[in-house]
gemmi code that builds the backbone of each chain (N, CA, C; Angstrom):
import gemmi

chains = {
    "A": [
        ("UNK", (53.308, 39.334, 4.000), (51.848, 39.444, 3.852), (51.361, 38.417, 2.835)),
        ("UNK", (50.082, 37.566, 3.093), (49.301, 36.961, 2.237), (49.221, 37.363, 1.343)),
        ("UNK", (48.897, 36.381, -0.072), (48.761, 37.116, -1.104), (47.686, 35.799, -1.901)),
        ("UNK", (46.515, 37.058, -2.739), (45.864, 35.988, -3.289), (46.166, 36.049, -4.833)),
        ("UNK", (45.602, 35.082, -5.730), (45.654, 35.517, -7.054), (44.151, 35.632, -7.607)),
        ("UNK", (44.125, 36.583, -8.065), (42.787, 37.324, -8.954), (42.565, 37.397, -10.433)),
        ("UNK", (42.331, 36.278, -11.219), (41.852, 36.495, -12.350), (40.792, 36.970, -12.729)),
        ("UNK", (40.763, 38.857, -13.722), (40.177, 38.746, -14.199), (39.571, 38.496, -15.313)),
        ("UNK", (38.309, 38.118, -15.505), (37.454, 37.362, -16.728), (37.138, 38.028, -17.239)),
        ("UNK", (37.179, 39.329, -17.695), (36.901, 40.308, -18.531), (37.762, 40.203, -19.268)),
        ("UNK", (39.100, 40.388, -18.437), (40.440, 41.185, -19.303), (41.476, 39.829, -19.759)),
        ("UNK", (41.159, 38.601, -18.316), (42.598, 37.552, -18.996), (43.491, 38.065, -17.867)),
        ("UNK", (42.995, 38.761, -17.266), (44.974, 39.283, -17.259), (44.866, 38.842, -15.291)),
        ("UNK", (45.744, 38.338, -14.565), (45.985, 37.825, -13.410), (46.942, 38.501, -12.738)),
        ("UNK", (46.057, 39.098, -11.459), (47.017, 39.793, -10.635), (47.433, 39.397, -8.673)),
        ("UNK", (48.642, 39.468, -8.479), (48.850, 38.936, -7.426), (48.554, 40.466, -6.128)),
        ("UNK", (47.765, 39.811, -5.271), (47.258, 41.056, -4.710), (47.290, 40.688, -2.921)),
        ("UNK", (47.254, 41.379, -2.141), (47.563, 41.647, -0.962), (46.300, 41.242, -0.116)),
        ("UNK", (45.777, 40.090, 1.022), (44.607, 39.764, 1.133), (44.194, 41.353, 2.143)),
        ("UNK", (43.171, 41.209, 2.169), (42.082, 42.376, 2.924), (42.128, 41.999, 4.618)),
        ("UNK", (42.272, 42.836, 5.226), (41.798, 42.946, 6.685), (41.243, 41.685, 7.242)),
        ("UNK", (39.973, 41.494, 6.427), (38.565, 41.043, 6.509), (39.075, 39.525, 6.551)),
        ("UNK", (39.555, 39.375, 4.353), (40.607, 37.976, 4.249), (41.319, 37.583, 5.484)),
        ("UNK", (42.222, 38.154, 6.189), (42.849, 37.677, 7.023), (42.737, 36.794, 8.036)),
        ("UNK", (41.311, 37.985, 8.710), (40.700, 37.651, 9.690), (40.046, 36.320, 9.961)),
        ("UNK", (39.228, 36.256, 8.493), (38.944, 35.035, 7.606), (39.427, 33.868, 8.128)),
        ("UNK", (40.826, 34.278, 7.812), (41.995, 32.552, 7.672), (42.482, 32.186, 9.393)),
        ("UNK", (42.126, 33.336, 9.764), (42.494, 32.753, 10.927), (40.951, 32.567, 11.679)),
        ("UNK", (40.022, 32.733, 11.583), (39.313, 31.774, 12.471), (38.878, 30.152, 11.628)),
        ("UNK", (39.072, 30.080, 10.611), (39.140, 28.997, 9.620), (40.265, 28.232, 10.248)),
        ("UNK", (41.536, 28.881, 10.298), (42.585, 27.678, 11.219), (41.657, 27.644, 12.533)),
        ("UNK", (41.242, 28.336, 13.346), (41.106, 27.872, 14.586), (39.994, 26.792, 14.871)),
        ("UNK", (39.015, 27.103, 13.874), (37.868, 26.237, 13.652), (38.559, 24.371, 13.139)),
        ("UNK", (39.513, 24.702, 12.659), (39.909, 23.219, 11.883), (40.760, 22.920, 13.353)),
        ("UNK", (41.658, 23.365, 14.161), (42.203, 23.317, 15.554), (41.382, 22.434, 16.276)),
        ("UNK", (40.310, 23.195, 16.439), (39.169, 22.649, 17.437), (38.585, 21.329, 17.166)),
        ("UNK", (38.445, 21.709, 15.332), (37.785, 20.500, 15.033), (38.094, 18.834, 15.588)),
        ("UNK", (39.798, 19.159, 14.896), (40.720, 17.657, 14.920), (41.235, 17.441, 16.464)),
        ("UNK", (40.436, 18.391, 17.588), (41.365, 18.627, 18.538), (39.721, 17.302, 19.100)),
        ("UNK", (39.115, 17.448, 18.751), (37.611, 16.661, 19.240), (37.474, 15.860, 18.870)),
        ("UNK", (38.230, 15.360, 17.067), (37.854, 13.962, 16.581), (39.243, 13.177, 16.848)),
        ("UNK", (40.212, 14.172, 17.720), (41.423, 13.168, 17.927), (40.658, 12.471, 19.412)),
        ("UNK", (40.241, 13.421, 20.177), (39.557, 12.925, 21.138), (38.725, 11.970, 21.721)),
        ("UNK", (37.739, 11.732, 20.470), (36.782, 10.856, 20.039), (37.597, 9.341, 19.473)),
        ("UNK", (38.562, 9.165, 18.798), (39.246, 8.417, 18.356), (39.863, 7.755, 19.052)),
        ("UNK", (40.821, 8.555, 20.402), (41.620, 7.572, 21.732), (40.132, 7.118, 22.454)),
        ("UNK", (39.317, 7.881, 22.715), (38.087, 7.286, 23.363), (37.399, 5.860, 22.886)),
        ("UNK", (37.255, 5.702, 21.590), (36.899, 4.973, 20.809), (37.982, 3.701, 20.941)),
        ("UNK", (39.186, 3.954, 20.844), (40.594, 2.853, 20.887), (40.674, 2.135, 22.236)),
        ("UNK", (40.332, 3.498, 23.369), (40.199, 3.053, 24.768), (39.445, 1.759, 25.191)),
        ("UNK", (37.953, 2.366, 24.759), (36.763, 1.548, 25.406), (36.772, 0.457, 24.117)),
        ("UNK", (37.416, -0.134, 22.819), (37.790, -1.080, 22.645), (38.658, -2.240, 23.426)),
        ("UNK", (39.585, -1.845, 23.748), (40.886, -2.309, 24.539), (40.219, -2.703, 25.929)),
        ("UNK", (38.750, -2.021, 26.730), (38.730, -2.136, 27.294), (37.600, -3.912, 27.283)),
        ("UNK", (36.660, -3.509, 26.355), (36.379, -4.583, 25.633), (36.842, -5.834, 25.534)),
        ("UNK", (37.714, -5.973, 25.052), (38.531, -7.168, 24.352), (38.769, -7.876, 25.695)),
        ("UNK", (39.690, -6.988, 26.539), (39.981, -7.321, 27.772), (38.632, -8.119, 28.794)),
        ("UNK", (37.830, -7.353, 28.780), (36.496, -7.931, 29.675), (36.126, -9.149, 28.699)),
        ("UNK", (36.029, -9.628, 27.612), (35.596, -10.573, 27.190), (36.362, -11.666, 27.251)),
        ("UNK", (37.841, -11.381, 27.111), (39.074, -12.485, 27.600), (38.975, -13.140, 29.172)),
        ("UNK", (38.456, -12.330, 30.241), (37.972, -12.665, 31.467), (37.234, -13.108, 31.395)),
        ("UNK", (35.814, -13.366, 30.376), (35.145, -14.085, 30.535), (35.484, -15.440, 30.447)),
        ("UNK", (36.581, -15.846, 29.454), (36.936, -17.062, 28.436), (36.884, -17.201, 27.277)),
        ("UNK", (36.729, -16.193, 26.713), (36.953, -16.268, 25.259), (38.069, -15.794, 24.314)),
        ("UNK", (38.533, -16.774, 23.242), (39.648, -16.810, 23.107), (40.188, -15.424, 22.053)),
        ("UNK", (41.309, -15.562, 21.620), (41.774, -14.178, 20.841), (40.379, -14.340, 19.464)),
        ("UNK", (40.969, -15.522, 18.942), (40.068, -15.748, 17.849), (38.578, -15.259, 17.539)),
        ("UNK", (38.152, -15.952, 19.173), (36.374, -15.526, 19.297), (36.107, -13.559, 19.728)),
        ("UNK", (37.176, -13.357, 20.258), (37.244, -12.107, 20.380), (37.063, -11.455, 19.127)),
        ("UNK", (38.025, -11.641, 18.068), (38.500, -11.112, 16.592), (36.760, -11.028, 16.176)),
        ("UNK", (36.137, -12.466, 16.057), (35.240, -12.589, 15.607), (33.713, -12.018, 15.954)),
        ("UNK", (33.643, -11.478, 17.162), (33.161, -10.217, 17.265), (33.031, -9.001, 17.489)),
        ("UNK", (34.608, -8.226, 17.576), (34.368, -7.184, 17.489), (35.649, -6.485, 16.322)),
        ("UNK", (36.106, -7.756, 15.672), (37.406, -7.189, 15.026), (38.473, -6.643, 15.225)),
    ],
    "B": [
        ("UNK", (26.823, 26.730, -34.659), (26.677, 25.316, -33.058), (27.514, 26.063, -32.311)),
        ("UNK", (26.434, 25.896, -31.209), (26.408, 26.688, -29.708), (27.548, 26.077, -28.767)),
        ("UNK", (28.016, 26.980, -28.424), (29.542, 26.762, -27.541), (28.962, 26.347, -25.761)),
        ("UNK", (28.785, 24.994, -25.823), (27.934, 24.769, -24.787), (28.772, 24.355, -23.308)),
        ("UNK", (30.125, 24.397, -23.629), (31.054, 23.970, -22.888), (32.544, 24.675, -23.123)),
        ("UNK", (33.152, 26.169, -22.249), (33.899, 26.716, -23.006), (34.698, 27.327, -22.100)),
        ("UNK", (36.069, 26.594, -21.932), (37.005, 27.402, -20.647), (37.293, 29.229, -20.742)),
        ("UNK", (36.747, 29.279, -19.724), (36.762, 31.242, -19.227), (38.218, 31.561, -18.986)),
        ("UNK", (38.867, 30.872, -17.863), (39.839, 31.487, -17.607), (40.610, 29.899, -16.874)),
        ("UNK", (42.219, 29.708, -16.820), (42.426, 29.107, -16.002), (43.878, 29.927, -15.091)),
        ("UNK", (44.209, 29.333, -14.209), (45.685, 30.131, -13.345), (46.241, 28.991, -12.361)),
        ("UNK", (47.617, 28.840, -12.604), (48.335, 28.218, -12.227), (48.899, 29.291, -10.819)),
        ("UNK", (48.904, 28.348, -9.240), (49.887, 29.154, -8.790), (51.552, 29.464, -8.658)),
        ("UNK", (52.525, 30.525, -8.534), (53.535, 30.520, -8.471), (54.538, 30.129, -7.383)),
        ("UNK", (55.468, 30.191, -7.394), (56.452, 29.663, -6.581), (56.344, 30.404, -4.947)),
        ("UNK", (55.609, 31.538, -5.119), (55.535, 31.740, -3.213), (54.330, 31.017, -2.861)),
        ("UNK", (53.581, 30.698, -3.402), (51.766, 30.285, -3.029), (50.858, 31.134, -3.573)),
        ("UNK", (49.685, 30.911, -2.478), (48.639, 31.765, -2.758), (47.929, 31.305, -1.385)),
        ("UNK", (47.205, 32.482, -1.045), (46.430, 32.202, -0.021), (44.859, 31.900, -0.390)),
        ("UNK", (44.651, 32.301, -1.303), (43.634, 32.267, -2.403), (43.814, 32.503, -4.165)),
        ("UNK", (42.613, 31.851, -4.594), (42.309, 32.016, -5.958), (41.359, 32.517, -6.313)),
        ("UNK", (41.169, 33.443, -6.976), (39.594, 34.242, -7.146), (39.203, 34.459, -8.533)),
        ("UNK", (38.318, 34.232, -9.170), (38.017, 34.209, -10.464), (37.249, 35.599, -10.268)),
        ("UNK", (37.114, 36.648, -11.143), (36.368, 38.126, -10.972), (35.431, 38.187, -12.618)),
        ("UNK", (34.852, 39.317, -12.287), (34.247, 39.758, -13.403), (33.505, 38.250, -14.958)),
        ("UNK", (33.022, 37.486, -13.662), (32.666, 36.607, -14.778), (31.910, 36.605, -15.508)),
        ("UNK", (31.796, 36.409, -16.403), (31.248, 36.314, -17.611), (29.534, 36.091, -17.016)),
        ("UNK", (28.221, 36.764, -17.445), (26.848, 36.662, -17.002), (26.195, 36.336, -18.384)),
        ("UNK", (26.928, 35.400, -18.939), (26.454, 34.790, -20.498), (25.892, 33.094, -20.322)),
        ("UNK", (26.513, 32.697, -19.513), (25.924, 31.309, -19.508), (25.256, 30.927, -18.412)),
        ("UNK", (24.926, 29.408, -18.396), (24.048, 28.938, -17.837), (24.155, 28.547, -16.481)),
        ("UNK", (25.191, 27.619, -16.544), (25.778, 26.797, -15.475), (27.650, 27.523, -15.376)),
        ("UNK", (28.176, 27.148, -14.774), (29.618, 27.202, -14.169), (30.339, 26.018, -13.598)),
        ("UNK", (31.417, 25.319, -13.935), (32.078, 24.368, -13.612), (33.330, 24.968, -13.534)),
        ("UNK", (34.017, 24.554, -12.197), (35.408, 24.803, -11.772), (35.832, 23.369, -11.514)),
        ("UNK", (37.018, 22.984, -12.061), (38.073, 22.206, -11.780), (39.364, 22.450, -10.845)),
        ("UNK", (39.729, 22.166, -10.240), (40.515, 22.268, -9.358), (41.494, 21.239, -9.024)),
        ("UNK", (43.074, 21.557, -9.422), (44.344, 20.717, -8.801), (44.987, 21.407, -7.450)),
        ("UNK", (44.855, 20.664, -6.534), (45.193, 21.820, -5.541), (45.994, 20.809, -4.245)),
        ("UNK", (47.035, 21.458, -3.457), (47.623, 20.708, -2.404), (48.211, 22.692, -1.624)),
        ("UNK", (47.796, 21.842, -0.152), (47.913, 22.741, 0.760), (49.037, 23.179, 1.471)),
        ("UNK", (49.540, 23.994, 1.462), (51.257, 24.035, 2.530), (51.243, 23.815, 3.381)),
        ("UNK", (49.886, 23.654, 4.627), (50.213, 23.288, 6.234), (50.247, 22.281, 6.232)),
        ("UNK", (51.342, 22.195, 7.184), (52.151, 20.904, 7.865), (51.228, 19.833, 8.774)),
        ("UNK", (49.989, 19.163, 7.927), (49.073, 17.997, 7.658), (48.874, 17.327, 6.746)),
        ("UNK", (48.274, 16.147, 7.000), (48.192, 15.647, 5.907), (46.756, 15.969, 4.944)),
        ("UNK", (46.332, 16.327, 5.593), (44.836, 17.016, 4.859), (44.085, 18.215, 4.946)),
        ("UNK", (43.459, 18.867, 4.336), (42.725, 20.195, 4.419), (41.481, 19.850, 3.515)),
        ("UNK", (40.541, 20.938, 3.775), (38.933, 21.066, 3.160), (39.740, 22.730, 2.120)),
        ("UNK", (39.043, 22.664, 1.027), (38.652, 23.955, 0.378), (37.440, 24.358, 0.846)),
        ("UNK", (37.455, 25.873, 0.621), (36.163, 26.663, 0.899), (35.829, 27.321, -0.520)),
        ("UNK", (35.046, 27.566, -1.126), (34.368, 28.352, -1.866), (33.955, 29.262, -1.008)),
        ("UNK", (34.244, 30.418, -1.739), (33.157, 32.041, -1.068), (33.229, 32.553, -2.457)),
        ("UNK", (31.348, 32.685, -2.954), (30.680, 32.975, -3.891), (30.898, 34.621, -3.398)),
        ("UNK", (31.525, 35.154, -4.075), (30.654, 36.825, -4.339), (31.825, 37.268, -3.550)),
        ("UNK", (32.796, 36.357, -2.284), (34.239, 37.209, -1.186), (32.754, 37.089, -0.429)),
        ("UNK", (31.861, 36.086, -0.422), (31.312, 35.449, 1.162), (31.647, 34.545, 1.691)),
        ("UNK", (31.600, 34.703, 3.057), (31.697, 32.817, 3.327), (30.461, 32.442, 4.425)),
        ("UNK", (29.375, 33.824, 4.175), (28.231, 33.256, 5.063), (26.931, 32.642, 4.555)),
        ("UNK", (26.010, 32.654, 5.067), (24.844, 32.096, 4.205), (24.869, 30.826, 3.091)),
        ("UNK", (25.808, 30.249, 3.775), (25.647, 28.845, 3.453), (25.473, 27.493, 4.677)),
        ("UNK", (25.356, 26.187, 3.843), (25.023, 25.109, 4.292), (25.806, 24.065, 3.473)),
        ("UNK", (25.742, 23.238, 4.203), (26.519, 21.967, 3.739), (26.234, 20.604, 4.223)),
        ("UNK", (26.215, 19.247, 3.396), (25.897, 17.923, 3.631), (26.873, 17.314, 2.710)),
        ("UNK", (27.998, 16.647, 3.818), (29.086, 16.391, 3.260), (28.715, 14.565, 3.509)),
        ("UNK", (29.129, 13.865, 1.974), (29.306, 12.183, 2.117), (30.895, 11.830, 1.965)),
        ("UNK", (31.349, 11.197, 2.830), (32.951, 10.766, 2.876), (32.928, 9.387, 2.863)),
        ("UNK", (33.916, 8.751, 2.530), (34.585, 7.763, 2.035), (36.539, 7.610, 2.467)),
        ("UNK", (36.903, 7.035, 2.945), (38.199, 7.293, 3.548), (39.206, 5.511, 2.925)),
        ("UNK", (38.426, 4.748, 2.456), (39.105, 3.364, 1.931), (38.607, 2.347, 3.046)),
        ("UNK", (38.350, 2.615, 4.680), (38.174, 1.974, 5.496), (36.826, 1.964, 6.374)),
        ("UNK", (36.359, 3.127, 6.020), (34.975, 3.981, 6.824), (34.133, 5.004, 5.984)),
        ("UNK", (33.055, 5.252, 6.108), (32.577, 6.177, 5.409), (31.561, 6.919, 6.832)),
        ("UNK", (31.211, 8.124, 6.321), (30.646, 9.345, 7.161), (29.825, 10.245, 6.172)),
        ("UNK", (29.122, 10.997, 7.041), (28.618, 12.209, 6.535), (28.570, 13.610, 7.727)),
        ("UNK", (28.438, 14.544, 7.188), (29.147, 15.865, 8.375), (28.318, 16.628, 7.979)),
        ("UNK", (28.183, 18.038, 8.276), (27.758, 18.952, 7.818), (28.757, 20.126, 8.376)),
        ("UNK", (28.311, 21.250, 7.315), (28.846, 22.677, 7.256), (28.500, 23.550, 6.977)),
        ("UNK", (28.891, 24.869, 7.749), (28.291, 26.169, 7.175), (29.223, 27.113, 6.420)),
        ("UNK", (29.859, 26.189, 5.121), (30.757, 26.901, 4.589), (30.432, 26.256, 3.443)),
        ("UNK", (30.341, 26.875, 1.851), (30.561, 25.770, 0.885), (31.797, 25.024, 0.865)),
        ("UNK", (31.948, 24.095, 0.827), (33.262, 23.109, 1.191), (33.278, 22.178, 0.127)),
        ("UNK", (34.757, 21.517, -0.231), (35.120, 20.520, -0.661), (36.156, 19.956, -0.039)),
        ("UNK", (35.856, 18.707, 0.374), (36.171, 18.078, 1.636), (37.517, 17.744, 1.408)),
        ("UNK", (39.296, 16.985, 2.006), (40.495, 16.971, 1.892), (41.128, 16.998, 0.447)),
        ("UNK", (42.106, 17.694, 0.586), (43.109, 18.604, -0.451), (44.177, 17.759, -0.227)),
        ("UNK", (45.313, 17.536, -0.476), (47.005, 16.790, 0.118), (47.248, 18.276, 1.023)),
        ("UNK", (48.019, 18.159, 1.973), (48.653, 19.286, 2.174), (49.755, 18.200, 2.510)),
        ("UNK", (50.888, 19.522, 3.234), (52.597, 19.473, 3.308), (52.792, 17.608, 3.768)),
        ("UNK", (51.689, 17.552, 4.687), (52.130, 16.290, 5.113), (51.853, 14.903, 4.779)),
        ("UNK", (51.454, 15.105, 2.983), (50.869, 13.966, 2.303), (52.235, 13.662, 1.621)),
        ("UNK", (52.059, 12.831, 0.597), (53.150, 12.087, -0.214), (53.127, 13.430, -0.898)),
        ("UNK", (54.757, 13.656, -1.123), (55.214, 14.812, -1.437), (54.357, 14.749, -3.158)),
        ("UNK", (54.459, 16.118, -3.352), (54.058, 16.656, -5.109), (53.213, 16.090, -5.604)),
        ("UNK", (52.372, 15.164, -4.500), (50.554, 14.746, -5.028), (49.568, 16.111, -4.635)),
        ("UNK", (48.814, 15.998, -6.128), (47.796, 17.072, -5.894), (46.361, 16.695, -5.983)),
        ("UNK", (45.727, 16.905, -5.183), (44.197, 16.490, -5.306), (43.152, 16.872, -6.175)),
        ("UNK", (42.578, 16.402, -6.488), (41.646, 16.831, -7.907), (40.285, 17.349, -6.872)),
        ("UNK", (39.686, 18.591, -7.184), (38.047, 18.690, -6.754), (37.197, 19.537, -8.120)),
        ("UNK", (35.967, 19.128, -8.048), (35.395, 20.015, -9.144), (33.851, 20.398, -8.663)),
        ("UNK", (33.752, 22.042, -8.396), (32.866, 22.729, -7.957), (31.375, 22.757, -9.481)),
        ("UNK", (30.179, 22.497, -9.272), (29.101, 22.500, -10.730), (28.326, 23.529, -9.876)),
        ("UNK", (27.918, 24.559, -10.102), (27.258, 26.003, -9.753), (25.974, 25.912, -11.039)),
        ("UNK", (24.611, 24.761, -10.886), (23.906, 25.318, -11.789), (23.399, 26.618, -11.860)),
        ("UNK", (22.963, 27.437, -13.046), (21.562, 28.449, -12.701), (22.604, 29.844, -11.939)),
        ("UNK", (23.492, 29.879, -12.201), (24.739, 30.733, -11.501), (23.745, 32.304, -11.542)),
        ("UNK", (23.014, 32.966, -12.180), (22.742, 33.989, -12.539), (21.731, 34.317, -12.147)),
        ("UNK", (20.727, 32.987, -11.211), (19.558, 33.005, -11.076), (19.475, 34.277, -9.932)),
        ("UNK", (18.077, 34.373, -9.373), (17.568, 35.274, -8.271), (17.079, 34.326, -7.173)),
        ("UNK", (17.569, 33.455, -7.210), (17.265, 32.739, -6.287), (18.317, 31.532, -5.375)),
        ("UNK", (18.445, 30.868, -4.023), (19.286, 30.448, -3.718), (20.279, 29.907, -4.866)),
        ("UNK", (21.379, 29.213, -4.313), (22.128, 28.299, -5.196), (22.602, 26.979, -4.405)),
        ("UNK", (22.402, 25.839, -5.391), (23.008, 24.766, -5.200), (24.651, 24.545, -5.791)),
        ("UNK", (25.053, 24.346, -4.902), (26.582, 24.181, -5.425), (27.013, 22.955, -5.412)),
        ("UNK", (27.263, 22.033, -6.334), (27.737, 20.506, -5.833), (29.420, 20.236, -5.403)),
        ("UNK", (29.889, 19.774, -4.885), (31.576, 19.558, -5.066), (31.979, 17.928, -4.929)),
        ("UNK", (32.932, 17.709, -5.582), (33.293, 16.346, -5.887), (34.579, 16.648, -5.699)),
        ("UNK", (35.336, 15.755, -4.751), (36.598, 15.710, -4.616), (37.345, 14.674, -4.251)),
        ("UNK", (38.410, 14.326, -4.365), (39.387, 12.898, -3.935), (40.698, 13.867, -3.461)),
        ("UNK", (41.084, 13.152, -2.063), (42.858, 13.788, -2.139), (43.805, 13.319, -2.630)),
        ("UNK", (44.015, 12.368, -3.552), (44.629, 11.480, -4.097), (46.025, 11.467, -3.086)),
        ("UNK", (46.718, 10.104, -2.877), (47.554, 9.995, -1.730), (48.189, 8.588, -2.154)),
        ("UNK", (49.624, 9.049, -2.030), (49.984, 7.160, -2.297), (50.291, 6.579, -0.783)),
        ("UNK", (49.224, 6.111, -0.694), (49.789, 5.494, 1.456), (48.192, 4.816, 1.441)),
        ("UNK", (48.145, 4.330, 1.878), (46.737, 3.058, 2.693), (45.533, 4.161, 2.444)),
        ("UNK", (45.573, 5.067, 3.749), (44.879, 6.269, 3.427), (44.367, 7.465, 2.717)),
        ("UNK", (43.632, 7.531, 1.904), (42.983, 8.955, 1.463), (41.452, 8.965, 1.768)),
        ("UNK", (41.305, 10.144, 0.689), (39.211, 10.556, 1.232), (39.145, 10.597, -0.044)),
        ("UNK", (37.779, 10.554, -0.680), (36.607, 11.263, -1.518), (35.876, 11.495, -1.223)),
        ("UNK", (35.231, 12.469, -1.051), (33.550, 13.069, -0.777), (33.138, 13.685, -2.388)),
        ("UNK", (32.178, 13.471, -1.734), (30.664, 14.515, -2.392), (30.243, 15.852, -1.510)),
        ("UNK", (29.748, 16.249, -1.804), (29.037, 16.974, -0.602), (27.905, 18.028, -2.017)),
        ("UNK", (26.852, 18.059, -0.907), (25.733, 19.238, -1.117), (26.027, 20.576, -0.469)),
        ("UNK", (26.203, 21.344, -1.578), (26.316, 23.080, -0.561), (24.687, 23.945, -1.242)),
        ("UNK", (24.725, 24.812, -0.159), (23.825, 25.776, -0.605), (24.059, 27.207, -0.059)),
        ("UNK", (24.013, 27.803, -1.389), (24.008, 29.357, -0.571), (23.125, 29.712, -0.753)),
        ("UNK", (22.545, 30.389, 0.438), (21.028, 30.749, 0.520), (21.275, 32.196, 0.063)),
        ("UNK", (21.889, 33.079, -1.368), (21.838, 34.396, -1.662), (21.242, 34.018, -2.872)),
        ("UNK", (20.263, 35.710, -3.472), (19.653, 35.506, -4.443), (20.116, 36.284, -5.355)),
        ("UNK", (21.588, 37.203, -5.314), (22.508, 37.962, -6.091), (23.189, 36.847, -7.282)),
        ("UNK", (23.200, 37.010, -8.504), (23.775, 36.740, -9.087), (25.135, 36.573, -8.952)),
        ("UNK", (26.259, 34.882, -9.179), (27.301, 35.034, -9.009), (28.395, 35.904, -9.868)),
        ("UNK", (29.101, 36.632, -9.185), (30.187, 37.176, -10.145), (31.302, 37.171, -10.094)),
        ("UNK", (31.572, 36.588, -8.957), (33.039, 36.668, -8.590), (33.331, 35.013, -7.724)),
        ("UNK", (34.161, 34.109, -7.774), (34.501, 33.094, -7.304), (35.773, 32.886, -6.554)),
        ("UNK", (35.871, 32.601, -5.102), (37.206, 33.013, -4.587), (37.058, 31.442, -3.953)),
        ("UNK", (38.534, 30.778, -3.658), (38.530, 29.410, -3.658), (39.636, 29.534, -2.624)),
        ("UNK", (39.322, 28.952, -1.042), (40.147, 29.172, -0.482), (40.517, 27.691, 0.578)),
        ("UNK", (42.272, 27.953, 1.063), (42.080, 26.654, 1.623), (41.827, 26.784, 3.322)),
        ("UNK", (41.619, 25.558, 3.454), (41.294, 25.434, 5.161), (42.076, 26.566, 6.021)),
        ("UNK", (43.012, 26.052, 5.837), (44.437, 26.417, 6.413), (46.168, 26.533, 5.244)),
        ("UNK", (46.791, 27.780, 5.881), (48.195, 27.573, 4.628), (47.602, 27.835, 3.755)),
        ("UNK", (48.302, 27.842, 2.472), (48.261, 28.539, 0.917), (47.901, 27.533, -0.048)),
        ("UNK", (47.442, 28.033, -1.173), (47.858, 26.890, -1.946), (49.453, 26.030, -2.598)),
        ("UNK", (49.631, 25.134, -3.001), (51.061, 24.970, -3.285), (51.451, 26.027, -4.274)),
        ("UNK", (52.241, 25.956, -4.779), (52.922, 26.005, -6.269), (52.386, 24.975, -7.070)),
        ("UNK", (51.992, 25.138, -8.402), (51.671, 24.471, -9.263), (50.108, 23.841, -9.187)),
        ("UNK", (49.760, 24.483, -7.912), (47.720, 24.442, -7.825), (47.800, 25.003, -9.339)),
        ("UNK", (46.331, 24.313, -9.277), (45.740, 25.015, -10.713), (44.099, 24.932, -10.648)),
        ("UNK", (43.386, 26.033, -10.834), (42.071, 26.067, -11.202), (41.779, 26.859, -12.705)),
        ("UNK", (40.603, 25.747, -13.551), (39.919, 26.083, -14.535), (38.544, 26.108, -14.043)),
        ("UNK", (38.344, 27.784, -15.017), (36.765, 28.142, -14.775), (36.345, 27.775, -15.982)),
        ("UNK", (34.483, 27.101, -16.236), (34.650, 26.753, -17.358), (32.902, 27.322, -17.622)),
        ("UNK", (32.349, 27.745, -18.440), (30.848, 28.295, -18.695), (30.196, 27.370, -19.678)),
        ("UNK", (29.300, 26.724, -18.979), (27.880, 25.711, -19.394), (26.581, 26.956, -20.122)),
        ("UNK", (26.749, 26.229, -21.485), (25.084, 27.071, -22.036), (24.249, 25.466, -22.381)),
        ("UNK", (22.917, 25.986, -21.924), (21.733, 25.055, -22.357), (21.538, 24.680, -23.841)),
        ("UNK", (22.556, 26.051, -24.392), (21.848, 25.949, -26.095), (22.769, 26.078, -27.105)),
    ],
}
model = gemmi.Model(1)
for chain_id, residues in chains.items():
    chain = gemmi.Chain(chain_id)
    for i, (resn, *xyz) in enumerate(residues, 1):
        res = gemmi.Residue()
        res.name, res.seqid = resn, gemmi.SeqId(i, " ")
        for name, pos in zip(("N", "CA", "C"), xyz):
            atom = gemmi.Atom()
            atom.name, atom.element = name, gemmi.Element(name[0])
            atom.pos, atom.b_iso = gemmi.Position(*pos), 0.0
            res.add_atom(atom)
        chain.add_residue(res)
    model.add_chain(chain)
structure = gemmi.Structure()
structure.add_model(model)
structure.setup_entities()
């Protein structure tokens, strides 16, 4: 079982305590929310890498060289 | 001469973790509230967000997060008070990230602004710093401060200091 630590400010004194139902419940939609999150900006990121690559490529068909490529889109 | 800057409490965590840190029964003597925070996460990533939950909430808030990454910068938003990446398991081993929560007016009857400042400190090409704006829209006086991570525990050897701001 989870466990949080609880200082209290009255007394000083710090106790290791057992999280709540509620806590639990807590941590797990907090993981699932961060899941989802990185599961959309990994998504966004190959998308982004993709339609670069795809880029570079269409501008090399035009005639332009690695260099002039670099130089506008990095 | 007025003790205008004066550590409340601090706690190191121990060798199993922690799933949280909670500061209780705080002190309703001062003005402002500043938490410092050394903290690295156990899940197996290289990064995590902290949450603040004022009071053991984590609703009735808002968030306007500014990031910085060494290569890109962003801004996000959230409905959690947040301080944006921590190290976790999958950063350069036994680096801990620095964040520090400023809670003016902690006692007031009215919303709260919460600021957070954080870096994940990282030895590799990559890390973050943000800023971010939080707000909790409650008008209860704070009394209790619970500091939690994204995901996983805190390490061993996290550490948070609570610290109490007077005007006078």
């Amino acid at each position: 079982m989870a466990t949080k630590l609880v200082v209290d400010c009255s007394t000083g004194i710090t106790t290791e305590v057992e999280l709540t139902a509620e806590e639990v419940a807590q941590r797990e939609v907090d993981a699932a929310a961060w899941a989802e999150a990185k599961e959309l900006s990994d998504a966004a990121e190959a998308a982004k890498a993709s339609a670069k690559a795809s880029a570079e490529s269409k501008l090399k068909a035009l005639g332009l060289t690695d260099a002039e490529v670099s130089a506008l889109i990095g | 001469m007025a003790v205008t800057y004066k550590l409340i409490e601090t706690v190191t965590v121990g060798s199993g973790g922690a799933a949280s840190i909670a500061f209780a029964s705080i002190p309703q003597t001062y003005t402002d509230l500043l938490i410092k925070l050394s903290l690295r996460s156990t899940n197996a990533v290289t990064n995590r967000n902290v949450y603040l939950n004022p009071n053991g909430s984590s609703a009735n808030a808002t968030a306007r997060i500014l990031l910085g990454d060494g290569s890109s910068v962003s801004s996000s938003t959230s409905t959690r008070i947040i301080g944006r990446d921590i190290p976790a398991a999958s950063a350069t081993s036994s680096v801990f990230g620095n964040a520090e929560f400023y809670i003016p007016n902690y006692r007031s009857s009215v919303a709260k602004s919460i600021s957070a400042d954080t870096v994940m400190e990282n030895n590799a090409t990559a890390s973050v710093s943000s800023i971010t704006a939080n707000l909790w829209n409650v008008t209860d006086a704070i009394t209790t401060l619970t500091f939690v991570p994204e995901a996983g525990d805190f390490a061993q050897y996290s550490s948070a200091s609570l610290y109490g701001i007077s005007n006078s």
